[in-house]
C-alpha positions in Angstrom: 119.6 153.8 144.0 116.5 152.1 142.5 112.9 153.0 144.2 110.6 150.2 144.8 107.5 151.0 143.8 104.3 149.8 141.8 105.8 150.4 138.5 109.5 148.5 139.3 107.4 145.5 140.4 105.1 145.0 137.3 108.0 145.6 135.4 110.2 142.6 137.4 106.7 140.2 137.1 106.7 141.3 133.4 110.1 140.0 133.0 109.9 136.8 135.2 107.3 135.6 132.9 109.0 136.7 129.4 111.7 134.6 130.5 110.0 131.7 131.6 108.1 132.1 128.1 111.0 132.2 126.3 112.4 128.6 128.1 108.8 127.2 127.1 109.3 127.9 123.7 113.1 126.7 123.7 111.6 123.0 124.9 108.4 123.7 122.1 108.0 119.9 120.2 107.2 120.5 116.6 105.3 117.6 114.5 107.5 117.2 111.2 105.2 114.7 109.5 102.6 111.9 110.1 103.0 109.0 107.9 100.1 106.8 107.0 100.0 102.8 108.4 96.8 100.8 108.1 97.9 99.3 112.2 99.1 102.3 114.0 99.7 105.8 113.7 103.4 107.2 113.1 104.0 110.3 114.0 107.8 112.2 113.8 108.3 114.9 116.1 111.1 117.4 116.4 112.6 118.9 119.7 116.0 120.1 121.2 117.7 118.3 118.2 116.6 115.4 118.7 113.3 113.4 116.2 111.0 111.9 118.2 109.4 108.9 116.3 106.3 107.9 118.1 103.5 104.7 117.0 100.6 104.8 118.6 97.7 102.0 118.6 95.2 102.6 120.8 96.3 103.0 124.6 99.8 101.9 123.8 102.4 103.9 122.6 106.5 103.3 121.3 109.0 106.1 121.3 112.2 106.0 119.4 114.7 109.3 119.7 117.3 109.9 117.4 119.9 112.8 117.8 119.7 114.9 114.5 123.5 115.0 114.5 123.4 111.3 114.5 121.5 111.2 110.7 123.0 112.0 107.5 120.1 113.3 105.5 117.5 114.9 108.6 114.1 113.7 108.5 115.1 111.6 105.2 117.0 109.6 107.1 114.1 108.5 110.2 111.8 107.7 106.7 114.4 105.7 105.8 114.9 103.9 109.3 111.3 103.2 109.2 111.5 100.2 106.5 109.2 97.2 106.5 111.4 95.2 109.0 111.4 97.4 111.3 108.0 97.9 110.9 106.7 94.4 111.4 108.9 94.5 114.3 107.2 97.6 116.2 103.7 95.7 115.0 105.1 92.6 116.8 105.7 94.3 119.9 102.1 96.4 120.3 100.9 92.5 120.2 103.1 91.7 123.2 102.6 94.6 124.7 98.7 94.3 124.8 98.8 90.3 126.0 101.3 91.1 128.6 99.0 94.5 129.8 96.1 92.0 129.7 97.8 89.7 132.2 99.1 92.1 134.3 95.3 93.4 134.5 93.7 90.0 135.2 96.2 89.6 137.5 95.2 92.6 139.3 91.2 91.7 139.4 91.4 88.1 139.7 
């Protein structure tokens, strides 16, 4: 029969949190690469095998995911995903998303 006692409960706290560490580290996001862009900032992540690609440009933000069983060639493949077109497209769409934030905003203080 187990004793309860000082030493069996540090020992039950010790591994409560060793487990919960280990789930932390299971869901851990790892940055594969940053890529250069004279209008936003690309940025491909990697978590639960999945890539994360995320533009930033200023307060707005787009994220694409992308199952890693889904690409041929890994993280060769999101470079390759990220052509010109596509590109111009996710450029086009920070400009709508900062007129249609603006009106929203007015909106709200006028």
């Amino acid at each position: 029969m187990l004793k309860v006692n000082k030493q069996n409960i540090i020992f039950n706290d010790l591994f409560r949190c060793l487990h919960f560490t280990k789930k932390l580290i299971h869901f851990a996001m790892r940055i594969i690469a940053e890529l250069p862009h004279p209008d936003f900032k690309i940025t491909i992540m990697n978590m639960n095998t999945k890539f994360i690609v995320k533009m930033e440009q200023g307060s707005l933000e787009q994220t694409y995911k992308v199952a890693e069983i889904d690409l041929t060639d890994g993280v060769n493949s999101v470079f390759e995903i990220l052509d010109e077109e596509f590109l111009k497209t996710i450029a086009g769409r920070f400009t709508a998303m900062r007129k249609d934030f603006g009106d929203a905003y007015s909106r709200y203080n006028y």
